[in-house]
BAFI-3210 file (N, C-alpha, C; in Angstrom, 3 decimals, decimal comma, padded with zeros to 6 digits):
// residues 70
n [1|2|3|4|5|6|7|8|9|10|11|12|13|14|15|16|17|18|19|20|21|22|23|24|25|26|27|28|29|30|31|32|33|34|35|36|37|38|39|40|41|42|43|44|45|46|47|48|49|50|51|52|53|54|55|56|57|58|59|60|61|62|63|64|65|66|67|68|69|70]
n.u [073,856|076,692|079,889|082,147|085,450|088,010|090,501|090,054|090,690|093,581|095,889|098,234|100,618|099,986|101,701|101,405|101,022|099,215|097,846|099,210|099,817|101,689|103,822|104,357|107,120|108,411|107,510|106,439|106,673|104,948|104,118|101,359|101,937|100,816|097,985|098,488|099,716|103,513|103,993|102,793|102,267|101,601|101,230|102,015|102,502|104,867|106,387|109,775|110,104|108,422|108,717|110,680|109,557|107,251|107,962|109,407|107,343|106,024|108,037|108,461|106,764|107,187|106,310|107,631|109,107|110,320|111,281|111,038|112,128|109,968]
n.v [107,055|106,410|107,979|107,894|108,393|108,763|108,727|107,151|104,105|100,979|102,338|101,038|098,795|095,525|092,016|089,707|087,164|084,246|084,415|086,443|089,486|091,091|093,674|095,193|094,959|094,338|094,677|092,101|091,188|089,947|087,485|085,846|084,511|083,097|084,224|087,442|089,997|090,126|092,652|093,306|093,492|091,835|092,251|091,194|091,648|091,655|090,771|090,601|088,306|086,599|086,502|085,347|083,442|083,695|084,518|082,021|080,346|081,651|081,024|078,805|078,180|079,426|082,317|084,413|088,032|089,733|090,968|094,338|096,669|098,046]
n.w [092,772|090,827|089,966|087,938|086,557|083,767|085,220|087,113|088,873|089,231|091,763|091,249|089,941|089,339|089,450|086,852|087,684|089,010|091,580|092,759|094,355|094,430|093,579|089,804|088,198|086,174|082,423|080,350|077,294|074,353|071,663|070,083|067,078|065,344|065,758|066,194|064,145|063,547|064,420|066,632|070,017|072,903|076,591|079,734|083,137|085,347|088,487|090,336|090,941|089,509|086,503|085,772|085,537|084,163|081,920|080,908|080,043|078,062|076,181|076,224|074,184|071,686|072,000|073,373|073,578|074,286|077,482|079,539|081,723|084,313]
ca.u [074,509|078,406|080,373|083,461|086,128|088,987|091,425|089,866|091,407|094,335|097,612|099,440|100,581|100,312|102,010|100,076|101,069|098,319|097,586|100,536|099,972|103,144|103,578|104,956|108,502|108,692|106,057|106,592|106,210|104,720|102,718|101,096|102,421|099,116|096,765|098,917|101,151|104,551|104,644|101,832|102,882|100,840|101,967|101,942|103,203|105,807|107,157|111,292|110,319|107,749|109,455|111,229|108,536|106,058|109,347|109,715|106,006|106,018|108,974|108,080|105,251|107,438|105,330|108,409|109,671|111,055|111,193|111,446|111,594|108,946]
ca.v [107,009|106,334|108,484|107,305|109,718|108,152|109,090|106,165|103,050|101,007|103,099|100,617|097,818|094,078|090,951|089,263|085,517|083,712|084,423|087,254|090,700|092,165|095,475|094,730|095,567|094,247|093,946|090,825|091,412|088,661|087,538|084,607|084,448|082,675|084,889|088,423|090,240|090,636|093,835|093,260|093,132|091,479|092,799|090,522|092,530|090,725|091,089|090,609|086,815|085,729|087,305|084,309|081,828|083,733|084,503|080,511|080,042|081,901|080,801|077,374|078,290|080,489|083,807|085,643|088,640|091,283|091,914|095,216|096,919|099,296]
ca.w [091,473|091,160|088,748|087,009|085,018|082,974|086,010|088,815|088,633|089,961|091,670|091,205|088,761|089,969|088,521|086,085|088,172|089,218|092,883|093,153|094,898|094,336|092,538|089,211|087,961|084,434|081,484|079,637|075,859|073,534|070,610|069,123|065,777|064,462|065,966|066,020|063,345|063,995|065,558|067,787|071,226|074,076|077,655|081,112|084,258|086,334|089,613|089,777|091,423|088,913|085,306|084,531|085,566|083,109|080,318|080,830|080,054|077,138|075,175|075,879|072,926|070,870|072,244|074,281|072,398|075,404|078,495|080,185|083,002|084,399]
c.u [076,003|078,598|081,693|084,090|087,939|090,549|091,566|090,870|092,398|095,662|098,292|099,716|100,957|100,827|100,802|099,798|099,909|098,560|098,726|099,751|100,780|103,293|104,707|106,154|108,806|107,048|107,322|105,908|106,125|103,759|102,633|101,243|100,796|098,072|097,332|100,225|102,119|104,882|103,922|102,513|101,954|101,390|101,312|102,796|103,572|106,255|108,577|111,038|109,578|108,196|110,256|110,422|107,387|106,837|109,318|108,322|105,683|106,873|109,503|107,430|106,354|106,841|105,890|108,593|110,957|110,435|111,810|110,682|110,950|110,091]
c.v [107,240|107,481|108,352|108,029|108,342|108,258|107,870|104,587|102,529|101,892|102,292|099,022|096,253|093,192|090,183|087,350|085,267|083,848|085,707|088,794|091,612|093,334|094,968|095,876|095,288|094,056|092,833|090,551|089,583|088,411|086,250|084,423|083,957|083,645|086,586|088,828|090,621|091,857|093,962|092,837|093,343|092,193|091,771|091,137|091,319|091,306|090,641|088,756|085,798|085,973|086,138|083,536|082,446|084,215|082,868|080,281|080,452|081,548|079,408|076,953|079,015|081,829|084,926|086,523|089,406|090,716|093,675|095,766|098,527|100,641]
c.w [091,682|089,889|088,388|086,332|084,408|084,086|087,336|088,076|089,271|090,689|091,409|090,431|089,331|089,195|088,173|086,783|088,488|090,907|093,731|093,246|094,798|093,503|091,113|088,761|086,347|083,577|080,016|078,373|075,260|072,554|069,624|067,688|064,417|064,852|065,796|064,706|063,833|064,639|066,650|069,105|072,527|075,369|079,082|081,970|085,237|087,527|089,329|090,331|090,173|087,186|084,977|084,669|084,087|081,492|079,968|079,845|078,642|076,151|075,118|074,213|072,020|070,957|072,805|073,156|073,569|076,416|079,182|081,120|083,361|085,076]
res [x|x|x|x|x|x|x|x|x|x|x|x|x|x|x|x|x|x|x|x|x|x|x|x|x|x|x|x|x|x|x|x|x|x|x|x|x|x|x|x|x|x|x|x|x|x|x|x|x|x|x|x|x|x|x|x|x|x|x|x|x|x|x|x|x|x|x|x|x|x]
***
């Protein structure tokens, strides 16, 4: 039998890129306007290389709001 407390989990915060390892440095605020209310704020973790590719990605759609850094 395993036992689990609210404390296990990752140390450490990865970018949200697709295939990226890196420890992340920014979270990348955003929110679907049709599906969230305005103050709602999504979060995608960036590294400092992938943060504009996934800022780009989002504000293609209208979904950027913020970034900042961890």
């Amino acid at each position: 039998m395993t036992l689990f407390d609210d404390t296990s989990g990752p140390d450490e915060l990865i970018c949200s890129s697709k295939g990226c390892t890196a420890p992340a440095a920014h979270e990348v605020r955003w929110n679907n306007p049709k599906l969230h209310t305005p103050d709602r704020r999504k979060v995608w973790l960036a590294c400092d290389a992938h943060e504009p590719t996934l800022r780009g990605f989002l504000d293609a759609r209208d979904f950027y709001r913020e970034t900042v850094s961890l």
